[in-house]
PAFI-237362 format. One line per 8 residues: number of its first residue (from 1); their letters; for each residue x, y, z of N, C-alpha, C, O, CB. Coordinates in pm, 1 decimal, decimal comma, always signed. Glycine has a CB too. Example, Ala and Ser with C-alpha at 12.3 -4.5 7.8 and 13.67 -1.06 7.14 Angstrom:
# PAFI-237362
1 = AS = +1319,0/-569,0/+780,0/+1230,0/-450,0/+780,0/+1320,0/-330,0/+780,0/+1423,6/-331,9/+846,5/+1130,8/-447,3/+904,6 | +1285,0/-225,0/+708,0/+1367,0/-106,0/+714,0/+1290,0/+3,0/+787,0/+1340,9/+113,8/+803,9/+1408,4/-59,8/+572,5
This chain:
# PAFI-237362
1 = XXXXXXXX = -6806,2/-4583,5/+349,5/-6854,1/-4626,1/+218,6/-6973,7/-4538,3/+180,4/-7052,0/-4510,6/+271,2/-6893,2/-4778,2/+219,2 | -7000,7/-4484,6/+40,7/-7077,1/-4369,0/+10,4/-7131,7/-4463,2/-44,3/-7077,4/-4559,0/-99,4/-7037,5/-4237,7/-55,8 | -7324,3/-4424,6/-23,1/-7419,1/-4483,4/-33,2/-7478,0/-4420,3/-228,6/-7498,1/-4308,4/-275,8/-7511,8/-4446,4/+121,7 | -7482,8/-4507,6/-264,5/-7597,6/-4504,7/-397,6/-7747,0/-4532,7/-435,1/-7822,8/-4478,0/-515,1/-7559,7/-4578,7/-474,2 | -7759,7/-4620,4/-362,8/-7893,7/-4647,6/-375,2/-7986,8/-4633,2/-279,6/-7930,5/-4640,6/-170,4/-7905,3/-4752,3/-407,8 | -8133,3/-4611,5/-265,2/-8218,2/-4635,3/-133,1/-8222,4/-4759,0/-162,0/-8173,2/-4805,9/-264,6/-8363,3/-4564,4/-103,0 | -8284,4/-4827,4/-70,2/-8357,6/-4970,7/-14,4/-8489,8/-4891,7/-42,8/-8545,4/-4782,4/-32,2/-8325,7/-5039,7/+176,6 | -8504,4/-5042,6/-93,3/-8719,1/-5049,9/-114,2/-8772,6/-5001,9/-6,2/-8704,8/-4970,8/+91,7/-8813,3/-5221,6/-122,2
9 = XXXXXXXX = -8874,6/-4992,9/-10,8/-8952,5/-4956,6/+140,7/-9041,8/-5086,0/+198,3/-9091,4/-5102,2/+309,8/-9074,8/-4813,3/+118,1 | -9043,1/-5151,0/+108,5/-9119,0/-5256,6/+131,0/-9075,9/-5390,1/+14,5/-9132,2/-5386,4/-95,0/-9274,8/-5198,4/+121,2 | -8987,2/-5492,1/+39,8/-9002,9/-5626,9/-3,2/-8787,5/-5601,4/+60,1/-8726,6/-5578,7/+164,6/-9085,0/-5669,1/-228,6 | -8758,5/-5623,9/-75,7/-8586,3/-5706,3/-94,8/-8559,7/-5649,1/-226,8/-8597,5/-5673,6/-341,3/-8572,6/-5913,3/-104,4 | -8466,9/-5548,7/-160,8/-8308,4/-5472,1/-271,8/-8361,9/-5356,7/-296,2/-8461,6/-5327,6/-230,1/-8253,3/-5548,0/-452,1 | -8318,5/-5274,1/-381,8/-8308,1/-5098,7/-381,6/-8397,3/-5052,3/-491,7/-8425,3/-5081,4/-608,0/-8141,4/-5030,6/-415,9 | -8429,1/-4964,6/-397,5/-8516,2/-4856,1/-566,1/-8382,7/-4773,6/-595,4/-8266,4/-4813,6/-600,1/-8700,4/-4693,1/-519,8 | -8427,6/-4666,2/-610,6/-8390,8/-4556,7/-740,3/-8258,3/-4523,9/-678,5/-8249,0/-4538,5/-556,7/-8505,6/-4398,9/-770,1
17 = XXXXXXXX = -8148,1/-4478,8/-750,6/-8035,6/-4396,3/-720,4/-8068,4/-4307,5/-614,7/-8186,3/-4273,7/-604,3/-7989,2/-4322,4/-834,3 | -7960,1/-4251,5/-511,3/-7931,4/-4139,9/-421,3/-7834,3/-4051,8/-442,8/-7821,6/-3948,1/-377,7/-7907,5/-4178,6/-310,0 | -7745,6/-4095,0/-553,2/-7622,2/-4030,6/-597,4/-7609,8/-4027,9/-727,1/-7668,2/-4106,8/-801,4/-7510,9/-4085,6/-549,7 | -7507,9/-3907,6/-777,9/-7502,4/-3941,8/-912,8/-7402,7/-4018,5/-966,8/-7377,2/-4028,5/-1086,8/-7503,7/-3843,1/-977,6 | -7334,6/-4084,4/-855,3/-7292,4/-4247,6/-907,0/-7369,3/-4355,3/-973,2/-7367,5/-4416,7/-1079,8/-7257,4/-4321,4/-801,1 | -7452,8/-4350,6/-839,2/-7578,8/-4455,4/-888,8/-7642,3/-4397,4/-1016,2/-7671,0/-4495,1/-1085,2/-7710,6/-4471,0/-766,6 | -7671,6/-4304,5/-1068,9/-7728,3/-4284,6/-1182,1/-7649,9/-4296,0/-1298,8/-7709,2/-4333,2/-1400,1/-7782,0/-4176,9/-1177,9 | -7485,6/-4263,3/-1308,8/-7456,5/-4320,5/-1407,9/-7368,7/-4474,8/-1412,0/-7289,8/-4511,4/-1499,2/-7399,7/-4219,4/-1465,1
25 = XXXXXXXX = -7414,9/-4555,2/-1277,7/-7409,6/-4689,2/-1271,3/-7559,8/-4733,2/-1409,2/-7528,4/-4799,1/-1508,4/-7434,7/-4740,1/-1074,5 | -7644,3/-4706,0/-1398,2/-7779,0/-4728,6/-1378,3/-7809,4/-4679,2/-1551,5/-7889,1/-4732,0/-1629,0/-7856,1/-4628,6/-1230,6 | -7746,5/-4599,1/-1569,8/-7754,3/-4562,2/-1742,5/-7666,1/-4623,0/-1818,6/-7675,6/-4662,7/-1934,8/-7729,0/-4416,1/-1783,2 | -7540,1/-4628,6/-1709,2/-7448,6/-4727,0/-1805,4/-7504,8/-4866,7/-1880,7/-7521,9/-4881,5/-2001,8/-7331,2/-4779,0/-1712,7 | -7529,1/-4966,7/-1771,5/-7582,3/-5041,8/-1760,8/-7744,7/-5055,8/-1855,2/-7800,4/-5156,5/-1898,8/-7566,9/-5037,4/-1637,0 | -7771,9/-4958,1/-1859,3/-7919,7/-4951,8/-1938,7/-7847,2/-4933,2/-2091,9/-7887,5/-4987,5/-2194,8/-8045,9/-4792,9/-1882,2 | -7741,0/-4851,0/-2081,1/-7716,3/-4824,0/-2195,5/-7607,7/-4987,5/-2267,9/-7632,7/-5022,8/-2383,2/-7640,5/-4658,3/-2180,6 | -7529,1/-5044,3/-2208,8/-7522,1/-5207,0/-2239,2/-7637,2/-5254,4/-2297,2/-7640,3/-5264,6/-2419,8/-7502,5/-5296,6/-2114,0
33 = XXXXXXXX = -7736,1/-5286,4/-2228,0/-7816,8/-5354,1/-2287,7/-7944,5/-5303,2/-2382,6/-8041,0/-5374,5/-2410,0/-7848,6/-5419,8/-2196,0 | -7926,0/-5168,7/-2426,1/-7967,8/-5127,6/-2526,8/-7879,7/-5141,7/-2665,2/-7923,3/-5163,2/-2778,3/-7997,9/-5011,1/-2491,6 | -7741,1/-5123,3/-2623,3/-7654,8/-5151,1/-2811,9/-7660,1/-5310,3/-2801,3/-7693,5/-5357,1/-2910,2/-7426,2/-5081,4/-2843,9 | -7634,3/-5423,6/-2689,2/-7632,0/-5520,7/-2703,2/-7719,9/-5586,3/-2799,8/-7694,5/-5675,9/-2880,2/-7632,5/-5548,9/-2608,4 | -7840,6/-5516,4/-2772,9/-8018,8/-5587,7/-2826,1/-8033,2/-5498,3/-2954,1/-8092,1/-5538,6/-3054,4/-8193,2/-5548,1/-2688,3 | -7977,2/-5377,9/-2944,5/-7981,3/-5353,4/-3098,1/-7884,7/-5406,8/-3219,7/-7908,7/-5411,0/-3340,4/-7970,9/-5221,2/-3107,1 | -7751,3/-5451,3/-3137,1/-7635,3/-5501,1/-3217,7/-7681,6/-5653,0/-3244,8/-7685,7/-5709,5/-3354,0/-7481,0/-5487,2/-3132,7 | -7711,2/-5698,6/-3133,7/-7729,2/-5863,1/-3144,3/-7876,2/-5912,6/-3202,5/-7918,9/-6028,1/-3200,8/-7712,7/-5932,7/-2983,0
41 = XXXXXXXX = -7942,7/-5794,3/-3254,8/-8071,8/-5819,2/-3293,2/-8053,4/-5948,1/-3369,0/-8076,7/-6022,4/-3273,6/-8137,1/-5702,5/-3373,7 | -8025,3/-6043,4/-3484,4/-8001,7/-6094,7/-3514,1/-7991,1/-6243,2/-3482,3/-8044,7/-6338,5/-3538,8/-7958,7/-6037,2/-3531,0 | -7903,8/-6239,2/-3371,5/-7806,4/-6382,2/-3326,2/-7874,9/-6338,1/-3151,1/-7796,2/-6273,9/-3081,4/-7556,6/-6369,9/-3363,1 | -8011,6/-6371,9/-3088,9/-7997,7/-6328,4/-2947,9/-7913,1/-6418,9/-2857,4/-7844,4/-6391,6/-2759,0/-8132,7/-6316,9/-2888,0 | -7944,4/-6561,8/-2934,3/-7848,7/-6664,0/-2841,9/-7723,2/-6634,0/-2756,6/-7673,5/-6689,6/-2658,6/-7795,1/-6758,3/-2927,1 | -7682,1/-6497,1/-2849,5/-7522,4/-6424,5/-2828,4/-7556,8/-6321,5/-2669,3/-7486,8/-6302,1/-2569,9/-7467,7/-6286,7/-3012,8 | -7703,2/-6271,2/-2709,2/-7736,2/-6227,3/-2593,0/-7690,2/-6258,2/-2427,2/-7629,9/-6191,0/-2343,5/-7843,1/-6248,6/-2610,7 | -7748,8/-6389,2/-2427,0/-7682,9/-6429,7/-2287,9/-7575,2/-6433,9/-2213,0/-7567,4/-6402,0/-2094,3/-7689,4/-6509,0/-2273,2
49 = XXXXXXXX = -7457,1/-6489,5/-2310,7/-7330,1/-6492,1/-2227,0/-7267,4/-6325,8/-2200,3/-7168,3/-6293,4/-2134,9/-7210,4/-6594,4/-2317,8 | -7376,4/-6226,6/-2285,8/-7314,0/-6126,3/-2305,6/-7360,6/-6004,0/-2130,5/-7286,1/-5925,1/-2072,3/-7369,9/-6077,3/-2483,2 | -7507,8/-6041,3/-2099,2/-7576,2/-6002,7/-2073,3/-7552,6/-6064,8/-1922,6/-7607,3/-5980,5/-1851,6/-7671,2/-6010,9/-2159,5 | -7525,4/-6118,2/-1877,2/-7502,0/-6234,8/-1797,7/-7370,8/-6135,5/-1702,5/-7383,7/-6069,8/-1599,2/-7449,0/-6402,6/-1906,6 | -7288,4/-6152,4/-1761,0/-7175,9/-6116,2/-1647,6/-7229,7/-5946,4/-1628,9/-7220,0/-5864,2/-1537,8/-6974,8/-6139,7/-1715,8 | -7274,9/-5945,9/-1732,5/-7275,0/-5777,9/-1683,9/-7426,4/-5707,8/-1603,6/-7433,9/-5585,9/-1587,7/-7251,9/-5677,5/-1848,0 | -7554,6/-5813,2/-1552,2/-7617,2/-5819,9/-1485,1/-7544,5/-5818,7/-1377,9/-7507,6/-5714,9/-1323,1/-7687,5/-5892,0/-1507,3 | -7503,1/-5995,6/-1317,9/-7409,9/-6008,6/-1190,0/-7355,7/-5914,6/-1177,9/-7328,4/-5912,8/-1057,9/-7315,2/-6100,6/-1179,1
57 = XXXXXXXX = -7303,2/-5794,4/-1238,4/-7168,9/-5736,4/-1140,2/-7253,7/-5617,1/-1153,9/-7190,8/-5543,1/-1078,2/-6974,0/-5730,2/-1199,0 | -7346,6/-5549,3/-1194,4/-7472,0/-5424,3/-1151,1/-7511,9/-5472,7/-1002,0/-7483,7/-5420,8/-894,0/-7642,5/-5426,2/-1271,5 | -7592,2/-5597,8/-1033,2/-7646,3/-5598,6/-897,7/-7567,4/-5630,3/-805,0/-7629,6/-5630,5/-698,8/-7744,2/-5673,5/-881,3 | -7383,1/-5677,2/-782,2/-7318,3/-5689,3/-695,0/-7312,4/-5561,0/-620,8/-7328,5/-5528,7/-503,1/-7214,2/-5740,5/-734,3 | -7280,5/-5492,5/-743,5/-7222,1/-5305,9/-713,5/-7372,3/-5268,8/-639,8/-7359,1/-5236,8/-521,6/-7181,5/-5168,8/-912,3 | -7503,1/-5268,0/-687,3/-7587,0/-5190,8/-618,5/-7614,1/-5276,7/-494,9/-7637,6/-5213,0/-392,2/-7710,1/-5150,1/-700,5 | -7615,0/-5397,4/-487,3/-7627,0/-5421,9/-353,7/-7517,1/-5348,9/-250,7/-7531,1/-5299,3/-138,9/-7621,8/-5568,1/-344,2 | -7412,6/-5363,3/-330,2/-7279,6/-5374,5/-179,5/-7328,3/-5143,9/-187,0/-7321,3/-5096,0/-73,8/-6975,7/-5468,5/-265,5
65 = XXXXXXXX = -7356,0/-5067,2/-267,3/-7400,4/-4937,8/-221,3/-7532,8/-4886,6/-213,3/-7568,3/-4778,3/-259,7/-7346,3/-4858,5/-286,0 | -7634,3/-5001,8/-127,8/-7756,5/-4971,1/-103,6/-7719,9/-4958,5/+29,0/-7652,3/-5035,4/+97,3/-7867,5/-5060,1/-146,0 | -7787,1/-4822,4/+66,9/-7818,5/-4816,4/+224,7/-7863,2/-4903,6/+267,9/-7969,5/-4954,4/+232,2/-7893,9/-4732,8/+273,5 | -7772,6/-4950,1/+377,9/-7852,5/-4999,5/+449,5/-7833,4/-5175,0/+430,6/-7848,3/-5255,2/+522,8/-7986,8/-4931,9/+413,3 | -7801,8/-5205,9/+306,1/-7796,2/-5337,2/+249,1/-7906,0/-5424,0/+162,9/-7886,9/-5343,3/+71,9/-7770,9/-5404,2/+350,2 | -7969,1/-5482,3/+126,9/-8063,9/-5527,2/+78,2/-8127,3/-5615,2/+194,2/-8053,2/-5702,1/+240,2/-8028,2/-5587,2/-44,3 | -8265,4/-5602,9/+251,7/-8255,6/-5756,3/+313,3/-8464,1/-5705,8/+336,9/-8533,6/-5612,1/+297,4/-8098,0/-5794,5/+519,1 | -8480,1/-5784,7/+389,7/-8667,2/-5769,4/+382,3/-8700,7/-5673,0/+444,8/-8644,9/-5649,9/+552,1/-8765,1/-5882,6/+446,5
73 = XXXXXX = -8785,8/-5601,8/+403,5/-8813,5/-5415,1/+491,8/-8977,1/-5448,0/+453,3/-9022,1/-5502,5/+352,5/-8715,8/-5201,0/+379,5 | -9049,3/-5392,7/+575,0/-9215,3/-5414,8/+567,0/-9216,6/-5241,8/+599,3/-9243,3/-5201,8/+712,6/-9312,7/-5552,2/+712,5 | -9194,2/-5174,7/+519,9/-9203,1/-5001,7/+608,8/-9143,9/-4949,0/+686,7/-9185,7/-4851,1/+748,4/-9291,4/-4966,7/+679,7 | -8999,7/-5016,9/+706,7/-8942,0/-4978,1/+855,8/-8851,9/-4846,6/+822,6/-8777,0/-4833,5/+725,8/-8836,3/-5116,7/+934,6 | -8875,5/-4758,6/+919,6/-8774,8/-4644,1/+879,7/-8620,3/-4648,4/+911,0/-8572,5/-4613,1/+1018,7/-8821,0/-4522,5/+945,8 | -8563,7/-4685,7/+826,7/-8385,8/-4654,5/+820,3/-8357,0/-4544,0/+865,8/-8239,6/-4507,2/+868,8/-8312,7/-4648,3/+682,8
């Protein structure tokens, strides 16, 4: 399994991309919720259900391709 993300160095879940998967995971996703909030400016209520599934399944995807996994790191070297 090809890795995308680092792990934090310190707390729970990933910093920045390692691949350029992860980066256009990571723009996609930025880019959702930029037309969402400019489209839904209006009606945000619409926001949520919209915003919602497509959070959950970013952070499914970057957890399941963070090195290493997500879990509590105080500095430890991977």
């Amino acid at each position: 399994m090809s890795e995308w993300f680092k792990p934090k160095r310190y707390g729970y879940g990933a910093g920045l991309p390692i691949s350029w998967q992860g980066w256009v995971l990571m723009i996609g996703f930025l880019a959702i919720v930029t037309v969402a909030a400019v489209v839904l400016d209006k009606r945000p209520l619409l926001l949520f259900p919209l915003l919602l599934p497509a959070t959950a399944a970013f952070l499914i995807i970057v957890a399941r391709k963070t090195r290493g996994g997500w879990r509590w790191r105080w500095d430890e070297k991977d």
